[in-house]
N, C-alpha and C positions, 0 to 999 in steps of 0.2 A: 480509615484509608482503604480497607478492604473493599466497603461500599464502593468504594468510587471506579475500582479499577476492576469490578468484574463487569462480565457479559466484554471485555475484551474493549474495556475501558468508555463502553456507551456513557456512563454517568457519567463519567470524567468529563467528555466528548461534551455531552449536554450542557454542562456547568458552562464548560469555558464558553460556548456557543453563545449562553445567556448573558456572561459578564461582557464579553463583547458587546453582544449589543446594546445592553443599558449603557458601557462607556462610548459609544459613540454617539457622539454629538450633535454633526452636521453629515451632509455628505461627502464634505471633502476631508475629513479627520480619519486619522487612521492610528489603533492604537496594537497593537502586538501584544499578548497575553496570553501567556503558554498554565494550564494548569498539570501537574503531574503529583506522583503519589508514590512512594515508594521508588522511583526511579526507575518505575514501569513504563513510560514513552522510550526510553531508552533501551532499554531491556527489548522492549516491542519491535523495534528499528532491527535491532541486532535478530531476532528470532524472522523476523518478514524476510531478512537479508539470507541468510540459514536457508529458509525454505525455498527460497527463490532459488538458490544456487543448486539445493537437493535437484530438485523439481529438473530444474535445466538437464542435470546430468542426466536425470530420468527420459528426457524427451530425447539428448542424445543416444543411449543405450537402446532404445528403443523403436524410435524414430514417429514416435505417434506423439499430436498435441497431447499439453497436461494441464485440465484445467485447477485453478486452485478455487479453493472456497472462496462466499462473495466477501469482496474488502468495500469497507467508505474508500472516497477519492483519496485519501493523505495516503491510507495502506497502498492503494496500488500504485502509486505514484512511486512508494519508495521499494516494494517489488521490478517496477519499468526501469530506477534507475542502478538496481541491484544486478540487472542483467544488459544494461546499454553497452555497454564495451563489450561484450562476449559475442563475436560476430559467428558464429556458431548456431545462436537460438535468436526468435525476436519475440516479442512481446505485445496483447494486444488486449485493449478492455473490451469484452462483450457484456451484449445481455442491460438490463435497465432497471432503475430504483435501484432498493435494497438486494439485486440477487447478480446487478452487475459484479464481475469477476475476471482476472486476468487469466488471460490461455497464453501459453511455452509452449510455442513450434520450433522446430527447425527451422533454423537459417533456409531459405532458397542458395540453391549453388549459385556459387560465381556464372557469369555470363561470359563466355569466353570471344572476344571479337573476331 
């Protein structure tokens, strides 16, 4: 179980990637397959969420973007929706491949009419 969830769970990542696609069929089949390993995706969810909210404080105290290291799309996704409601800071994926990465800015002010 070890194998599978280091390098921040690439094997993991891998496997499922493959079993999906050997079970899919045709192209309109769609099969949902989650692989996990010690109840490390979850763990993982909780530690993205952590950082995100660190990070945010950081960028409010501060007032400078905060880039985070680069995530796969599932990581930043659940980073974007760890800070959606905090109208405060907003959230944005830069950068491409393997080094895209989410930046926490500050909210723009309100616009006052």
């Amino acid at each position: 179980a070890d194998l599978l969830i280091e390098k921040n769970g690439a094997v993991l990542d891998a496997l499922q990637y493959l079993v999906l696609k050997a079970a899919r069929l045709d192209e309109e089949s769609f099969v949902k397959i989650v692989f996990d390993a010690k109840d490390w995706r979850r763990l993982r969810v909780e530690e993205l969420q952590t950082i995100a909210k660190i990070a945010a404080e950081r960028v409010l105290e501060t007032g400078d973007p905060f880039e985070l290291s680069p995530m796969n799309p599932r990581e930043r996704r659940i980073v974007h929706l760890a800070l959606r409601d905090d109208p405060r800071v907003r959230t944005a994926s830069e950068g491409r491949g393997p080094d895209r990465r989410v930046v926490i800015q500050p909210a723009p002010p309100p616009a006052h009419p």
